[in-house]
N, C-alpha and C positions, 0 to 999 in steps of 0.2 A: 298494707305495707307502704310507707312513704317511702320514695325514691330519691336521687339527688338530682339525676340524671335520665329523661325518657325520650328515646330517637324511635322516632316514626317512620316505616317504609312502607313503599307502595307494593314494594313485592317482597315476599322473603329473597334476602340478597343485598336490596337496595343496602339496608345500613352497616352489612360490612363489608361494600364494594366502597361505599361514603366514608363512612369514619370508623370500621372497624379497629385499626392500632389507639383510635384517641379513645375508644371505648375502653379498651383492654389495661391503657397508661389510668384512667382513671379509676377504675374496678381496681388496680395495685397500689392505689393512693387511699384504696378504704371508702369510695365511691361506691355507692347502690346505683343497679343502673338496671334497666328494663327494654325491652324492645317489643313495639306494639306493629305488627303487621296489619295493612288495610285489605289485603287481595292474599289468596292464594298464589296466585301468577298462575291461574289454571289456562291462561292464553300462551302462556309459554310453546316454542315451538317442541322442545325435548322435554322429555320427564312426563311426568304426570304433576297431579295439586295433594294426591295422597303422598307421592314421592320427594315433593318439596315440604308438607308437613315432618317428614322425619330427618333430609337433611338441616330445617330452619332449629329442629330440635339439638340435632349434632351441633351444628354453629355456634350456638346459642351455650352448651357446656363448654365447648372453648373458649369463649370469650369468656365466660364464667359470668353472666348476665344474674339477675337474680331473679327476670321474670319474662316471659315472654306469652305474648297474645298475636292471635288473628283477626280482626272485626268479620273476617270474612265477606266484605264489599266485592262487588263484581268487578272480576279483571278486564280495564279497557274500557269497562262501562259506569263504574260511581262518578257521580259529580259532587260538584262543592255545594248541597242543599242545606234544608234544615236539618231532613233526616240522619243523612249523615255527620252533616256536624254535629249532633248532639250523641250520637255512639264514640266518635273523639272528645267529645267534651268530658264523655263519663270517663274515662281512661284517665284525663289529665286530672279531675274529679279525684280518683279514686287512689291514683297514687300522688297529686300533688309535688310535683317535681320541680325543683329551680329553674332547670334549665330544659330546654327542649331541640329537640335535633330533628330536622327534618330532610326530605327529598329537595334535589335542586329546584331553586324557583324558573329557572328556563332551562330547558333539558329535548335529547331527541326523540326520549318514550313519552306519549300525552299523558299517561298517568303520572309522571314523575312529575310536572309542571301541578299537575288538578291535584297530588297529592300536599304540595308544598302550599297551595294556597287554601287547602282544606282545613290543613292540619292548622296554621297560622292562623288562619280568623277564626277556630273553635279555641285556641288558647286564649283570643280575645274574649270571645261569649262568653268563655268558662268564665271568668272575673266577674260576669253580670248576675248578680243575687236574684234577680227576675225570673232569671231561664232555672227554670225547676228539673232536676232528673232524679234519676232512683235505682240505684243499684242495688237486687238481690230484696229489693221493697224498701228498703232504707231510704230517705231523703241525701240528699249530698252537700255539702259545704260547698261553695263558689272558691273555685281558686286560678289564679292566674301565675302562670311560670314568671319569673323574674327575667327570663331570655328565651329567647327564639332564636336560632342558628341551622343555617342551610349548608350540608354538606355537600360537596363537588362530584359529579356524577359524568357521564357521557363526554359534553361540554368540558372543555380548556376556561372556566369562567375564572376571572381574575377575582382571587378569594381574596376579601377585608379582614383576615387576619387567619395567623397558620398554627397550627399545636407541633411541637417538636414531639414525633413517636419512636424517636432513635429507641431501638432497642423490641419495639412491639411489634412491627413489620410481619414476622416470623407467625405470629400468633392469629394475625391480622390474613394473611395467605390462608393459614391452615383453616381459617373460619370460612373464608370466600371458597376452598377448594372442600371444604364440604358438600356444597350444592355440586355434587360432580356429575351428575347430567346434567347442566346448563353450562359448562366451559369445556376447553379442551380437552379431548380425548382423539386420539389418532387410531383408536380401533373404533370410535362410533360411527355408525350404518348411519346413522339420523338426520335431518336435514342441517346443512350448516347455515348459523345466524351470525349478524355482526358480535354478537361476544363471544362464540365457541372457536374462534379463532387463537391461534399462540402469540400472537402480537397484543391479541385484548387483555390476555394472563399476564402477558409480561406487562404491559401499560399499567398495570394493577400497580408496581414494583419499581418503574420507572417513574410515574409520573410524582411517587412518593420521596423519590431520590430527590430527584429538580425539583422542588418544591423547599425538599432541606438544604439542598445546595445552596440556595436562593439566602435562604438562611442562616447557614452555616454550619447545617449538622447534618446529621447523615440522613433522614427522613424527615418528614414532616405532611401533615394533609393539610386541605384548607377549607376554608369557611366563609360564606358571605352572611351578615345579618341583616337586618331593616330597618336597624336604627344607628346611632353612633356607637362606637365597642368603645368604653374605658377601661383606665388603668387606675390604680391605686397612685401609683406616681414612677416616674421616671426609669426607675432603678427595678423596676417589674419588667420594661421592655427588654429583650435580648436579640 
């Protein structure tokens, strides 16, 4: 299945805590979109990694995704090697996607940081006809996404360009509040983490508002990339 669109996280979460409404806004514009998870998040301090496989599953028909994976890399412990790059290589491989979304490049979980530049220099390799892989025994065609784009995480990072989600917020909540043991709850026993807080749920919602204020509509997320972002021309900026 080719994709248009494939966003990488490091946990189940990461990508509709990041751009879950942009996801949503494009899947309604007739976008193929996929979500490839690196970890379990079996380091999570609530939940379990069988209990995150079923909410990443719920998430995932809300957004209405059309495909989603786990590489299953160790939570806390994968690095940016061969090994691993070439299990992200085969993904990018395998659906061939424009675009690519990833975890923030500076962030205050280390995997969120080691998953950003993992995922980034295996879209590079993927382009190189050299590096040979094989999905399912098959050989793979070399492909290289047409973009790479880092979604906003933890970090207040000043994003180089912003997607207006007016209208997807809604959808955007209901996917992030699927994973409901990793955020608020006022009856949970469990230990509290920086995001199980009601200021982290709301900063979800808040920080999506000021972002479209900034811009003039009522939501929006943002995005930093690695190279210059262009436009068609003039009258495409809003």
């Amino acid at each position: 299945m080719k994709l248009d669109i494939l966003a990488f996280g490091a946990h189940p979460d990461d990508v509709e805590l990041g751009c879950g409404a942009t996801i949503a806004k494009e899947i309604s514009l007739g976008k193929k979109v996929g979500i490839i998870d690196l970890t379990r998040g079996e380091l999570g301090t609530r939940g379990s990694a069988d209990l995150r496989d079923k909410e990443a599953t719920k998430a995932a028909k809300i957004l209405g995704v059309s495909v989603r994976e786990n590489l299953r890399f160790k939570d806390g412990f994968f690095v940016n090697d061969e090994k691993h790059q070439i299990e992200v290589i085969k993904m990018i491989r395998k659906y061939q996607p424009k675009i690519v979304l990833c975890n923030a490049i500076s962030d205050r979980h280390i995997d969120h940081s080691k998953g950003s530049s993992l995922v980034s220099n295996a879209c590079f390799l993927s382009g190189l006809q050299k590096i040979e892989t094989k999905v399912e025994g098959n050989f793979q065609e070399k492909w290289r996404p047409e973009n790479v784009y880092h979604y906003i995480q933890w970090k207040n990072i000043e994003p180089d360009f912003v997607v207006n989600v007016t209208g997807f917020i809604d959808k955007k909540t209901n996917a992030v509040l699927a994973y409901s043991s990793q955020f608020f709850d006022p009856n949970s026993k469990e230990a509290e983490t920086p995001i199980t807080s009601k200021n982290f749920i709301d900063s979800v919602n808040y920080r999506a508002r000021d972002l479209g204020r900034i811009i003039g509509v009522e939501y929006a997320e943002g995005f930093t990339s690695e190279r210059y972002v262009s436009v068609e021309n003039l009258g495409k900026l809003i």
